[in-house]
N, C-alpha and C positions, 0 to 999 in steps of 0.2 A: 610469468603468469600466462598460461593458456589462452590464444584469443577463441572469443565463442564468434562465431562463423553465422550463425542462424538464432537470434535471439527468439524466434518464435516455438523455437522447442523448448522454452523454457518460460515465456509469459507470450502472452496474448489477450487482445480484447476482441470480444465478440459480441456485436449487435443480433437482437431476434425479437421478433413478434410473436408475443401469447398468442394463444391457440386454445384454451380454454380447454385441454387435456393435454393428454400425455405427451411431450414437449421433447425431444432430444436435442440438444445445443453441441454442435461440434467445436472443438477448442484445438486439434491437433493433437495430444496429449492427454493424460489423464490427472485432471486437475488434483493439488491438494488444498488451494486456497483458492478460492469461487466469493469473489464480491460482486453482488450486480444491487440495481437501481433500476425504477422506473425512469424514463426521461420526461415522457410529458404528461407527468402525475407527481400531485405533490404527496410522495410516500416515501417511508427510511428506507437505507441502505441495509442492505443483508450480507453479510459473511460466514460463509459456511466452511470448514475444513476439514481434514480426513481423520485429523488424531482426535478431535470430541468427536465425528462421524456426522455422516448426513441426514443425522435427526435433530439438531441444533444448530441455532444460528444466533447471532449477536449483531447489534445494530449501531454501525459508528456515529449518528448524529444523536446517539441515543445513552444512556445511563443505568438501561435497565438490564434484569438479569439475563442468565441463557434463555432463548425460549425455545419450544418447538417446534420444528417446519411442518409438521403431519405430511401430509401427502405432497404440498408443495413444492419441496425438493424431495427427489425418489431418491437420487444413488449420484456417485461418483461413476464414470464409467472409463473404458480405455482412450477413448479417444474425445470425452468431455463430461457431459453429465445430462439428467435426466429431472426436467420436473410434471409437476403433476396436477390437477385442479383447475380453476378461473381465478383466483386470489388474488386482488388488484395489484398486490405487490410485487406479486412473482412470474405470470403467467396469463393475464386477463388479455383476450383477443381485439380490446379495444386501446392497447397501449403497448409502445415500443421500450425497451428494456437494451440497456449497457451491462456487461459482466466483463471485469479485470478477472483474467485466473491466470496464479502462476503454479509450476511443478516445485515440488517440492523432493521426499524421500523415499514418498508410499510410505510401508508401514512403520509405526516407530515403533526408536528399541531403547532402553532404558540408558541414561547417561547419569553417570557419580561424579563428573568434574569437579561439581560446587558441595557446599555444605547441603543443599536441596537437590535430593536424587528427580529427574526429571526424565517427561518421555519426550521423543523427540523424531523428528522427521527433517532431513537434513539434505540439502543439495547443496553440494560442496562446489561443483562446478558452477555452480550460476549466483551463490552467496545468498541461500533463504534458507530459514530453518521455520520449523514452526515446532514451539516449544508448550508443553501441558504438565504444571507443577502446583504442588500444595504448599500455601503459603505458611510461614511459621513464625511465631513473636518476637520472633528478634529478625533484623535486614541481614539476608543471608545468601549467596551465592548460589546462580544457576547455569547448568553447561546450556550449551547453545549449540554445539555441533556443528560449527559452520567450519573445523578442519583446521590443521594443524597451522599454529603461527597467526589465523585469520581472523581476527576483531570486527565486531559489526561495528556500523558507522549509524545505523539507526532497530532501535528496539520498543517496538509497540504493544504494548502490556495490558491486560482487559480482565476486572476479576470478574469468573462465570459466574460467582454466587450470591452478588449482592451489588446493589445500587452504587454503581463507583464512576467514574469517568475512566477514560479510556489515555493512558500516560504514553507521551510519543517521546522517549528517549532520545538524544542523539548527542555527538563529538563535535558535528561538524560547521556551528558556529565562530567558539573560538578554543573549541580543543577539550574543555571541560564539559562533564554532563552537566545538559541540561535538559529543560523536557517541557513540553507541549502537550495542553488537552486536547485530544484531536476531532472533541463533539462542542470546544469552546471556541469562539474566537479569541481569547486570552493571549496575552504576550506570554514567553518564555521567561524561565527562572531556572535558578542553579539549584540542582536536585539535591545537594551536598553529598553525594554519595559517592562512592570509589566509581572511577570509570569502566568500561568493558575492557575484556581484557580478553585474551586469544582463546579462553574457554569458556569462559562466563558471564554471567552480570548480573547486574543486584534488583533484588527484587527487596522493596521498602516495603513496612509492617503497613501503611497507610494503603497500598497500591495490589496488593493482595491478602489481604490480612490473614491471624492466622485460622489453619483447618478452612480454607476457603481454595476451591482449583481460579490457578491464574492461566489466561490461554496467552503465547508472545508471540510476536513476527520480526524473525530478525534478520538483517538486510546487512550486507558485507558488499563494495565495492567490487565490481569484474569489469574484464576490460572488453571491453564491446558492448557491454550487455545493461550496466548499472552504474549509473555515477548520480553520488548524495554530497549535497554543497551547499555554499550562501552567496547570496550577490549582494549588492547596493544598487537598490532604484534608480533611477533619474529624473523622474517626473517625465519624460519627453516623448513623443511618439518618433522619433529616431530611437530606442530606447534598450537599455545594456544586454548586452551578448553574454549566453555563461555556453562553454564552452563545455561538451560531454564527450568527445572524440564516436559520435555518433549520431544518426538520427533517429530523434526518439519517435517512440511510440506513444508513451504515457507519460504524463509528469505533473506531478501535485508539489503545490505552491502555498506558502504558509508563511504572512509578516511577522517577525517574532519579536520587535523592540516596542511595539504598540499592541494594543487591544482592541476590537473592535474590527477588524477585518479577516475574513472568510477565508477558509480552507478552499482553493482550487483544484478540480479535476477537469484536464485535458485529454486528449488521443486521438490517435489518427484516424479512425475509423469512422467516429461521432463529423472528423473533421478532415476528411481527404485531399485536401487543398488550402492554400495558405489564402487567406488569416486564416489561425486558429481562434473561433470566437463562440464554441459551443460547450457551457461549462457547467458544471453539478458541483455539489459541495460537501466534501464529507461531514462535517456538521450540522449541515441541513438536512430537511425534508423537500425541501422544494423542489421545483420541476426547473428540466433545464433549460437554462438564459441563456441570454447572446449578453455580450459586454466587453469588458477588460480582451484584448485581441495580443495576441501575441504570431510569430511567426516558426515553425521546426523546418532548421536547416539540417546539410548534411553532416554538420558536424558541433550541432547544437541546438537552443532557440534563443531566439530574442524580441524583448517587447518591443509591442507597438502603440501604446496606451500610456495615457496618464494616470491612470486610476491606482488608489492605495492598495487593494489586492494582491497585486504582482508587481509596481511598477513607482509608487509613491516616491520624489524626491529624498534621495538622503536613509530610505528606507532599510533596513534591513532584512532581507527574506531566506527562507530555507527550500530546498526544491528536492526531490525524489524524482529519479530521470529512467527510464527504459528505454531500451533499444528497438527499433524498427530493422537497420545494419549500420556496423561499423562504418567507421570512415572509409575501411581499406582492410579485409578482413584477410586472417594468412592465406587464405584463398586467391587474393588477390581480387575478389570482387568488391568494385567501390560503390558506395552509396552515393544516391541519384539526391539531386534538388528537387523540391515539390513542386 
């Protein structure tokens, strides 16, 4: 497997300040999945991508349908994207704003893999698809496009047209699907359904229902770039190392054997120096806390906290990890301590 060398040509966070017009945010790249948040405002998260287009957005602490961005967000552009207005959510010059955007395929093109013809936008090199399909009365099979042989290891599923929660698929508990609300703090449960498999995965009559567009984000392990996993807590502030063969950038944190605790969102940028202790929540609205402290090494992170979030005795958690740089890229340039 190819090492990726530069994981910021492939995701990046970028901090900006509203401006109360026309805004251009540079990312590197030209995003196809654009998540941003205010930080210190309690407002939802937005996610915009290229295959619905940047007239729609969807709200992960949220339930509700597609809505519209109107002038808010203008455009996707080459090297990031473009918003628009003072709309406290998006753009207001009296509030600072977080945006994860990763690349994806540009344009989609039609995939038959599964029983559900699907359009799709695919980055095979960095293991993201983002997939747009009609759901149908019976649990039926969707390609994913993440490339020959290549099973995602997490798939987040959101129906556009009606009041549903937002379904966080994944393997990488204990091997079998299971899934997570990703606007609840709910524990995990077994989906009962067939696992992902090298071309597709199942979309349940509940989770898109039928004649309703499902929008998905599917996420395939790379080396240097993405590594998806579970640890066990300790309760301690010496507190467990998970090991990514990289120093991340970004990484969300999810207890899955209990209920009642928060979706974590970390990164380097919000947090340029260790601790990392500046966090937002995909399930929430809230504005962003100091709390639960953890540390990004160069070849992984570890907690520093006692707290049930990330770090709970005995706990069970799940974590989504990005790259900052490799340990040791075929470059041979190695990643620095913080």
């Amino acid at each position: 497997m190819a090492q990726i060398n530069r994981p910021t040509d492939y995701f990046n966070t970028v901090l900006y300040t509203g401006n109360n017009t026309t805004n251009a945010i540079t990312t590197g790249f030209q995003p196809d999945l654009v998540w941003l948040k205010p930080r210190n405002l309690a407002d939802h998260h937005r996610l915009m991508n290229s295959v619905s287009g940047a007239d729609y957005y969807l709200s992960s602490n949220q339930t509700l349908v597609e809505s519209a961005t109107g002038t808010n967000f203008a455009s996707f552009d080459s090297d990031g994207f473009t918003l628009g207005g003072s709309d406290n959510g998006w753009n207001n010059s009296s509030y600072n704003y977080a945006s994860w955007n990763w690349l994806a395929g540009g344009t989609a093109s039609s995939n038959t893999d599964g029983t559900i013809t699907s359009q799709v936008s695919a980055n095979t090199t960095s293991g993201f698809s983002i997939v747009s399909y009609t759901g149908t009365a019976v649990n039926g099979s969707v390609g994913h496009g993440l490339g020959v042989g290549v099973a995602p290891k997490i798939v987040i599923i959101k129906d556009r047209d009606s009041v549903n929660d937002w379904i966080f698929y994944t393997t990488v508990i204990d091997g079998s699907l299971d899934f997570l609300k990703l606007n609840t703090t709910d524990a995990k449960s077994d989906s009962g359904l067939a696992s992902f498999s090298s071309t597709t995965f199942t979309n349940g009559t509940t989770v898109v229902p039928n004649g309703n567009q499902g929008i998905a984000y599917c996420f395939a392990e790379k080396k240097g770039f993405s590594k998806f996993g579970s640890y066990t807590g300790n309760g301690s502030t010496d507190g467990t190392f998970v090991y990514t063969g990289f120093k991340p950038a970004f990484v969300i944190i999810k207890k899955t054997d209990t209920s009642g605790n928060f979706w974590i969102m970390v990164d380097n940028k919000r947090n340029t120096y260790n601790l990392v202790d500046k966090f937002l929540y995909p399930n929430s609205s809230n504005a962003e806390a100091t709390g639960d402290v953890l540390d990004f090494l160069s070849n992984g992170f570890k907690q520093k906290n006692t707290g049930g979030n990330t770090n709970g005795s005995g706990g069970t958690y799940i974590y989504m990890a990005f790259a900052e740089n490799p340990i040791v890229g075929s470059n041979n340039v190695c990643a620095t301590a913080r």
